[in-house]
Residue frames as qw, qx, qy, qz and C-alpha x, y, z in Angstrom:
[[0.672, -0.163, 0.622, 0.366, 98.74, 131.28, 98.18],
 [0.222, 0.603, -0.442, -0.626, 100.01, 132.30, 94.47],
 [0.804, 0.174, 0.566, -0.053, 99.07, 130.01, 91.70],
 [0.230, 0.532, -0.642, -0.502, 101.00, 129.29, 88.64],
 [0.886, 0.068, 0.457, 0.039, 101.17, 127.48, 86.40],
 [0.355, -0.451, 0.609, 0.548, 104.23, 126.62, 83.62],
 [0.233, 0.536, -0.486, -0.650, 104.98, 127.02, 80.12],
 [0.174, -0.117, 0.977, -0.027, 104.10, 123.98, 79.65],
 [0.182, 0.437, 0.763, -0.441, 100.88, 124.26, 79.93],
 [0.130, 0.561, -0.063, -0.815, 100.58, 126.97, 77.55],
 [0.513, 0.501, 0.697, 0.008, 98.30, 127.25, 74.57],
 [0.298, 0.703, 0.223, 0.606, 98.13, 130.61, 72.78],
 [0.449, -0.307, -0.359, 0.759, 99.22, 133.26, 74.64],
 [0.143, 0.927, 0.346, 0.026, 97.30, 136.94, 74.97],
 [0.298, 0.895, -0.111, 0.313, 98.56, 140.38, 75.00],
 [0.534, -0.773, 0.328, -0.100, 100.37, 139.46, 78.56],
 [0.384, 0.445, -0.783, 0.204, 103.99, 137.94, 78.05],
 [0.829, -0.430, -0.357, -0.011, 104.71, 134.84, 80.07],
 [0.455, -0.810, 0.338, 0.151, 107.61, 135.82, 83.43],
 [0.383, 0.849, -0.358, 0.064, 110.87, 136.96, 81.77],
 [0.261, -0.532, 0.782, -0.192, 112.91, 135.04, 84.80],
 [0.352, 0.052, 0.935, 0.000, 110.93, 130.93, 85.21],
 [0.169, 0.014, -0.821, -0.546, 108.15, 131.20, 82.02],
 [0.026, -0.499, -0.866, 0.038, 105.26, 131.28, 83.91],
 [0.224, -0.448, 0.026, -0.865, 102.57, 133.01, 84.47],
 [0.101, -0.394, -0.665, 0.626, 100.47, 133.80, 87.58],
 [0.151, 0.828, 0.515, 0.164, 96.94, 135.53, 87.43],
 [0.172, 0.984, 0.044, -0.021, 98.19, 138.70, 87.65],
 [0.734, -0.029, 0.051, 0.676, 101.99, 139.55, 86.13],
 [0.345, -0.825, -0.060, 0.444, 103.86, 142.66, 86.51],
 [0.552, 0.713, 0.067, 0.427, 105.41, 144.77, 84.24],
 [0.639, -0.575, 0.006, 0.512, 109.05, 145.98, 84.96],
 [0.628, 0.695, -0.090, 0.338, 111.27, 148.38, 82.97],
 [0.632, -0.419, 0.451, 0.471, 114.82, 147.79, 82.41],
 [0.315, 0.876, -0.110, -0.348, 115.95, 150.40, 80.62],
 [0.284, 0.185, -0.120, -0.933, 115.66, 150.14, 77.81],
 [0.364, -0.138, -0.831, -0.397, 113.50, 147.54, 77.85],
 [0.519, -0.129, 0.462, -0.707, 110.11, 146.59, 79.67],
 [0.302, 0.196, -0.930, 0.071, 109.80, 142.82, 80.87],
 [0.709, -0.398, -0.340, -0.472, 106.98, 140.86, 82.10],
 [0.078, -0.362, 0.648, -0.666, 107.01, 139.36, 85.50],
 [0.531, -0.484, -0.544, -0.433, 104.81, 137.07, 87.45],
 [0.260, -0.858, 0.157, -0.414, 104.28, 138.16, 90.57],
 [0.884, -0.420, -0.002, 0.206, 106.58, 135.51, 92.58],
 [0.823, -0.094, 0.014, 0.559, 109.26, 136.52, 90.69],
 [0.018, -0.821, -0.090, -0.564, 108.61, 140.35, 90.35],
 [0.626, -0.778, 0.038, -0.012, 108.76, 140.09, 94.52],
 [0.716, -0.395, 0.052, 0.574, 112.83, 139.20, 94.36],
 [0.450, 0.488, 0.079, 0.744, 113.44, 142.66, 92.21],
 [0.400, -0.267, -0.348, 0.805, 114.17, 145.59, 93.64],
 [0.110, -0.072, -0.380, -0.915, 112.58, 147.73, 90.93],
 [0.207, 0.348, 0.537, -0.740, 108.70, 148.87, 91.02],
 [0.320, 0.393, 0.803, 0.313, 106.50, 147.33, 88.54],
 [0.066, 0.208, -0.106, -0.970, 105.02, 150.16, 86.31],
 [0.694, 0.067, -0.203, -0.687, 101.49, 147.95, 85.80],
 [0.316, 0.059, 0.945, -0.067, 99.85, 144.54, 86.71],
 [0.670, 0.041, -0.349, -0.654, 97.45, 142.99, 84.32],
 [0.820, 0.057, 0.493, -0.285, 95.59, 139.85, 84.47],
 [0.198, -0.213, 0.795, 0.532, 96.86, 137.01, 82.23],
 [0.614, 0.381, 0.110, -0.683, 95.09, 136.50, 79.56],
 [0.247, 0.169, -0.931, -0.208, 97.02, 133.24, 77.75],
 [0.923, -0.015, 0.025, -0.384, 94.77, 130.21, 77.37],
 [0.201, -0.521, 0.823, -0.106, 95.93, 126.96, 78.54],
 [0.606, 0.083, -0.689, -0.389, 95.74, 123.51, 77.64],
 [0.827, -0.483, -0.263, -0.114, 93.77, 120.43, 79.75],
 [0.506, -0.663, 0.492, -0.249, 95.23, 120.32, 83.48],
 [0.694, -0.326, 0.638, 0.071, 96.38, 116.59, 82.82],
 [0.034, -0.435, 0.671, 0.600, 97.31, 116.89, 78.87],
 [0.401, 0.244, 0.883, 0.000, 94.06, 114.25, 77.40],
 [0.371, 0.670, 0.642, 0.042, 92.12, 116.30, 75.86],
 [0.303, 0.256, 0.114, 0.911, 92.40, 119.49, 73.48],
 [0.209, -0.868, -0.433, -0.120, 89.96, 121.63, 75.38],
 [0.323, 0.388, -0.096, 0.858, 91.52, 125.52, 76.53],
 [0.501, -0.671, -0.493, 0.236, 91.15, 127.11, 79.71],
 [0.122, 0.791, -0.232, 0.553, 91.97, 130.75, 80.85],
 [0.149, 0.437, -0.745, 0.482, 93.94, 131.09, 84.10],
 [0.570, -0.120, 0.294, -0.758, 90.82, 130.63, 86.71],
 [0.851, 0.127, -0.006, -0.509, 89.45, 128.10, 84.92],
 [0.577, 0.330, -0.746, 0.037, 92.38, 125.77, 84.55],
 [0.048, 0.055, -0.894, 0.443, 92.80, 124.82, 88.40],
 [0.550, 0.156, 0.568, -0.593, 88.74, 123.81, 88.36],
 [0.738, 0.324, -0.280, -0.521, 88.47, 121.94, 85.06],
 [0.579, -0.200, 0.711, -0.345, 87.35, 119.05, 85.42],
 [0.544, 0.528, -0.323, -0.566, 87.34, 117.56, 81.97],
 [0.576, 0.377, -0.723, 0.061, 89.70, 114.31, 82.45],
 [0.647, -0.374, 0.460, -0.478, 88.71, 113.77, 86.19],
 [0.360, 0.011, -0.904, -0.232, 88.82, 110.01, 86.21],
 [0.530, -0.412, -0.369, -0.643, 85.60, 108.39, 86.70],
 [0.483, -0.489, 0.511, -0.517, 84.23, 106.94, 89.68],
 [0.191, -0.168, 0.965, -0.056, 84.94, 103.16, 90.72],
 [0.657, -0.201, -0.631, -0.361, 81.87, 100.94, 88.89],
 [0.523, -0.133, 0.751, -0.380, 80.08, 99.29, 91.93],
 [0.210, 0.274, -0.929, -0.136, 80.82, 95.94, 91.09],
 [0.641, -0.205, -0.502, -0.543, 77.89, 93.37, 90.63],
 [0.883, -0.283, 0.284, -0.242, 77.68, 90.12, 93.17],
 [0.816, 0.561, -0.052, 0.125, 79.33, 88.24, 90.12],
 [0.442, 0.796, -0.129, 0.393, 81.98, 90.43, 89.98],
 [0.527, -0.713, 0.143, -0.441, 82.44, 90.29, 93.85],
 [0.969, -0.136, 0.204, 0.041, 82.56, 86.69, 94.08],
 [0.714, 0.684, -0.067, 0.132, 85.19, 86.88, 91.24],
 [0.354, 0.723, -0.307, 0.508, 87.63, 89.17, 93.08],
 [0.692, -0.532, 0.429, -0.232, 87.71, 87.38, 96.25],
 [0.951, 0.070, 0.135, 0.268, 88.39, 83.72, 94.35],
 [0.578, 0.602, -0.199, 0.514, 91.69, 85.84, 92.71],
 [0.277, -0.693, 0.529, -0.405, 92.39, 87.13, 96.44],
 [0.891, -0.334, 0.289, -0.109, 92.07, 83.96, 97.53],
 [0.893, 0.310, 0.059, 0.320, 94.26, 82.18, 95.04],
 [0.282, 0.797, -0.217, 0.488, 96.68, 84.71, 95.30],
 [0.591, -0.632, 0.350, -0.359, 96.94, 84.08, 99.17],
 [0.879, -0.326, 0.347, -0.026, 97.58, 80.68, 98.63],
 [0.732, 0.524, -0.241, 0.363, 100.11, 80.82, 95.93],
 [0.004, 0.782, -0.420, 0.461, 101.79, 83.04, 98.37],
 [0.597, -0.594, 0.468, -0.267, 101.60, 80.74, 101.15],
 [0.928, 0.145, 0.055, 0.339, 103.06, 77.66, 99.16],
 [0.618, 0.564, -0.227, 0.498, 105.69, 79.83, 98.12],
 [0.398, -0.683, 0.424, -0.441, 106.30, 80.63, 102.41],
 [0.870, -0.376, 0.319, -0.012, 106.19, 76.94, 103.34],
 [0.834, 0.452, -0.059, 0.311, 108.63, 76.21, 100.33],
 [0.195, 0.752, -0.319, 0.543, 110.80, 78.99, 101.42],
 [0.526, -0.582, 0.488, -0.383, 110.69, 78.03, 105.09],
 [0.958, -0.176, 0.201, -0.100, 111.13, 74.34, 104.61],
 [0.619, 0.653, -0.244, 0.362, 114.80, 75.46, 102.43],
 [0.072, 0.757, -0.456, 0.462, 115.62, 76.96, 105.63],
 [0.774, -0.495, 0.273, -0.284, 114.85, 74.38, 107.86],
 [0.952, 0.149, 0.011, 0.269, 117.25, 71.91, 105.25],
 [0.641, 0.460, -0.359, 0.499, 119.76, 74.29, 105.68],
 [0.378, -0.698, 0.336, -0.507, 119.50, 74.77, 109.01],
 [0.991, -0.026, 0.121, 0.051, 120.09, 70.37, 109.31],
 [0.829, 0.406, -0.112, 0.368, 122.81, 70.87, 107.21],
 [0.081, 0.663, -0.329, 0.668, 124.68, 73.44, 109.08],
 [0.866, -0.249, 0.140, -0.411, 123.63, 71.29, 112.11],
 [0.983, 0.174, 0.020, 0.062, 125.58, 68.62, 110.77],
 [0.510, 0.698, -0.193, 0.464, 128.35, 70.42, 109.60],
 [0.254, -0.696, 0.450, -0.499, 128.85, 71.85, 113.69],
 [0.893, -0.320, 0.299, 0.109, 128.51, 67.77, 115.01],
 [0.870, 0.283, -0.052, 0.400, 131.45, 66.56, 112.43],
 [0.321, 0.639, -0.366, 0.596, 133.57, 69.93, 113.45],
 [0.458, -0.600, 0.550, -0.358, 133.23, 69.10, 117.12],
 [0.994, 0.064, 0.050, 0.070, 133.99, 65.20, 116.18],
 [0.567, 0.614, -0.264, 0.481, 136.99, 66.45, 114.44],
 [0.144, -0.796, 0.316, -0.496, 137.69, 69.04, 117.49],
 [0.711, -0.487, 0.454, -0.227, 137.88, 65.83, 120.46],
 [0.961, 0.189, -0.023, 0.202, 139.49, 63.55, 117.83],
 [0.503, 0.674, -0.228, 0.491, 142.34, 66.10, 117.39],
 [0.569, -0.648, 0.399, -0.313, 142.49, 66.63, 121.76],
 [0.951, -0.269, 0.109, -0.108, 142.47, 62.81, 121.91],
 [0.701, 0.313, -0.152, 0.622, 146.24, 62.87, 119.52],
 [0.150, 0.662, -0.518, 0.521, 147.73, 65.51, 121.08],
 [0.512, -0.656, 0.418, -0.365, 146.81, 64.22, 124.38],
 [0.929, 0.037, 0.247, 0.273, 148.09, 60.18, 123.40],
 [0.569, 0.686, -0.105, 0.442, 151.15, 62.40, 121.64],
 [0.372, -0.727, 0.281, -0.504, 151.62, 64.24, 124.90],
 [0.861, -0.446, 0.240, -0.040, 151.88, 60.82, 126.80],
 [0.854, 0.387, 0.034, 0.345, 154.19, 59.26, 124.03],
 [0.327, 0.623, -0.381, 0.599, 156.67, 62.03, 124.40],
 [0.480, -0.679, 0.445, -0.332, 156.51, 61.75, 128.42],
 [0.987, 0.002, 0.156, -0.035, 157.11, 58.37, 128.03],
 [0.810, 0.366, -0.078, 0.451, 160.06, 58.37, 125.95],
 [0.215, 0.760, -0.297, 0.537, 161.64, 60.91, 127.96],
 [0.079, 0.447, -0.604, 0.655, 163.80, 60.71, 131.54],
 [0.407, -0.591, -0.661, 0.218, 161.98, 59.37, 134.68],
 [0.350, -0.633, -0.273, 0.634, 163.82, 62.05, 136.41],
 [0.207, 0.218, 0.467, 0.832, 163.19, 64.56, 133.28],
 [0.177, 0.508, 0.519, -0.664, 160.17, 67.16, 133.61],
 [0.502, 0.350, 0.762, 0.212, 157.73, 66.89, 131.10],
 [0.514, 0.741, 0.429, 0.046, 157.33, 70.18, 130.48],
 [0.072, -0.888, 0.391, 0.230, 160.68, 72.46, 130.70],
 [0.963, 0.043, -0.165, 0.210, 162.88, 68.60, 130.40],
 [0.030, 0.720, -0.542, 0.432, 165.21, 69.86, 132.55],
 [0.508, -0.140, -0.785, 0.327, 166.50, 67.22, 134.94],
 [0.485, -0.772, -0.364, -0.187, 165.05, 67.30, 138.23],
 [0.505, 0.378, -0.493, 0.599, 167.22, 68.90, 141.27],
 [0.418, -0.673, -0.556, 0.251, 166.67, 69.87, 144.89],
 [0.041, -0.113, 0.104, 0.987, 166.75, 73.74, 143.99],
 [0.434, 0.318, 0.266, -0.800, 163.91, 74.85, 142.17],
 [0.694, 0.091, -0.613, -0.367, 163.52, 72.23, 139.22],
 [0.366, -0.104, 0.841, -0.385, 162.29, 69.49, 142.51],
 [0.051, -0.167, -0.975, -0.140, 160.14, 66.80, 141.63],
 [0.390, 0.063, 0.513, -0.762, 156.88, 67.73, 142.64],
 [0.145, -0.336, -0.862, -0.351, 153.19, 66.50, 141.94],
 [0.227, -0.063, 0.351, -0.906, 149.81, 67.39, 142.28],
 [0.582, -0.044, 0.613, -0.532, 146.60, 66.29, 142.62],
 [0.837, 0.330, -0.065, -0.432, 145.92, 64.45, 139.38],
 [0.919, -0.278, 0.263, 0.099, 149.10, 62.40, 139.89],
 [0.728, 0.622, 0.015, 0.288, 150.86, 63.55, 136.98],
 [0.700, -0.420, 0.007, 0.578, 154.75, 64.72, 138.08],
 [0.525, 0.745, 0.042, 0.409, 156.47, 67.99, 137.00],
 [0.403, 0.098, -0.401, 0.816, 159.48, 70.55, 138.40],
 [0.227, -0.604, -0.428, 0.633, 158.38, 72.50, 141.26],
 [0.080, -0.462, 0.043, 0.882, 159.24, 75.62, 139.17],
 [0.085, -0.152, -0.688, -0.704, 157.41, 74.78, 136.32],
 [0.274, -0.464, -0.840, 0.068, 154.15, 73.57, 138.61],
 [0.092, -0.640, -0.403, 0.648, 153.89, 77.21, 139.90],
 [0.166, 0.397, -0.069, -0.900, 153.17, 78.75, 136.58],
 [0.367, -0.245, -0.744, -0.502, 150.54, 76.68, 134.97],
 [0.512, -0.021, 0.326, -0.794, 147.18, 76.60, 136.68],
 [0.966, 0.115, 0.144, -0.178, 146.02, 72.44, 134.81],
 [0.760, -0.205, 0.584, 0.196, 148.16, 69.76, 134.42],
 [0.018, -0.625, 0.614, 0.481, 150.34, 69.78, 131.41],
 [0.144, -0.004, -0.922, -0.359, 149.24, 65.95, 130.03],
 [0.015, -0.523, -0.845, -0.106, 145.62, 65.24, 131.25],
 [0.107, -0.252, 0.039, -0.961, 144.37, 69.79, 132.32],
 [0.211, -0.784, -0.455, -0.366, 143.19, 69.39, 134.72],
 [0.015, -0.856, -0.077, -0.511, 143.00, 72.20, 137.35],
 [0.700, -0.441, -0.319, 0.462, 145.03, 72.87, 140.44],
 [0.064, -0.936, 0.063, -0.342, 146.52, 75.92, 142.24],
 [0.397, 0.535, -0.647, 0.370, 149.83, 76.34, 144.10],
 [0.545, -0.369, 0.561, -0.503, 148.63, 75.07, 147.76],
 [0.940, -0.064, 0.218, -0.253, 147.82, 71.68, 146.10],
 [0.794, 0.427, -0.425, 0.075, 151.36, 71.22, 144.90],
 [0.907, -0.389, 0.104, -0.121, 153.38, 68.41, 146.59],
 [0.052, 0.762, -0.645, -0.040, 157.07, 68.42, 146.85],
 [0.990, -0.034, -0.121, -0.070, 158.75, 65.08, 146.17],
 [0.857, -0.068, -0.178, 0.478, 161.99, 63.66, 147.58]]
């Protein structure tokens, strides 16, 4: 594996240029000429030319700390092993200090769980309320059946004996006949064969249960 490292990083620089193409350097950079000039190189990016490096040296730039903290200078080798800014290892924490950072886990735990039952007991009030909201809309839903179906009688009423309740065409002995079926309710023959429930009270019947009249 090549190692670089970036301009960035750079301190004073030696007789080796840093790479002519991305600014870095790499322990060992290449020298190219491109007439009429001759251009450093580090060797990653030396590899995409075509041309045939006429010398490698070893950098020689000094570099500043691997994580920027301190002013201390490193040559190439020595940067990726300096260990100057490491952070330290973890204190081992007293008893004291133990005890300490449990009670703050603990307390922390239970803040958290108030703020779960709090949260869960919001949903349970709006889960009531929404609850509520679905009994009144099915109240509403059998109040609004019960009028059409008293609205439904009211208009048979006020219409014809001999009047079908749901075409009102007079009856006739053709295909508007009188008929009934099984819930007692009267309608024309021809109407009675394309509904499948009764017209004023639904419920269900099928043509074999309908019942010519006069």
């Amino acid at each position: 594996m090549i190692r670089k490292i970036e301009k960035d990083f750079l301190k004073r620089r030696g007789k080796v240029r840093e790479c002519f193409q991305c600014q870095g350097f790499t322990e060992t950079m290449r020298t190219i000429h491109f007439p009429p000039k001759t251009r450093s190189y580090c060797t990653i990016c030396a590899a995409g030319t075509a041309l045939v490096p006429i010398r490698e040296q070893t950098t020689d730039a000094k570099f500043i700390c691997p994580k920027k903290k301190c002013k201390k200078t490193y040559k190439f080798v020595e940067f990726f092993n300096a260990t100057c800014c490491e952070d330290p290892p973890p204190k081992e924490q007293t008893p004291f200090e133990q005890l300490k950072t449990l009670q703050d886990k603990l307390q922390m735990a239970q803040l958290m769980e108030t703020a779960m039952t709090a949260q869960v007991e919001r949903a349970r009030k709006y889960l009531r309320e929404c609850e509520d909201k679905q009994r009144k809309l099915a109240n509403e839903s059998t109040r609004i059946e019960s009028e059409i179906l008293l609205m439904t009688n009211e208009i048979c009423k006020k219409n014809q004996p001999n009047t079908c309740k749901v075409c009102f065409e007079n009856y006739n002995e053709n295909d508007r006949r009188e008929s009934t079926i099984p819930c007692g309710h009267r309608f024309c023959y021809s109407c009675l064969t394309q509904l499948y429930e009764c017209g004023i009270c639904r419920t269900g019947f099928n043509n074999n249960q309908i019942i010519k009249l006069f």
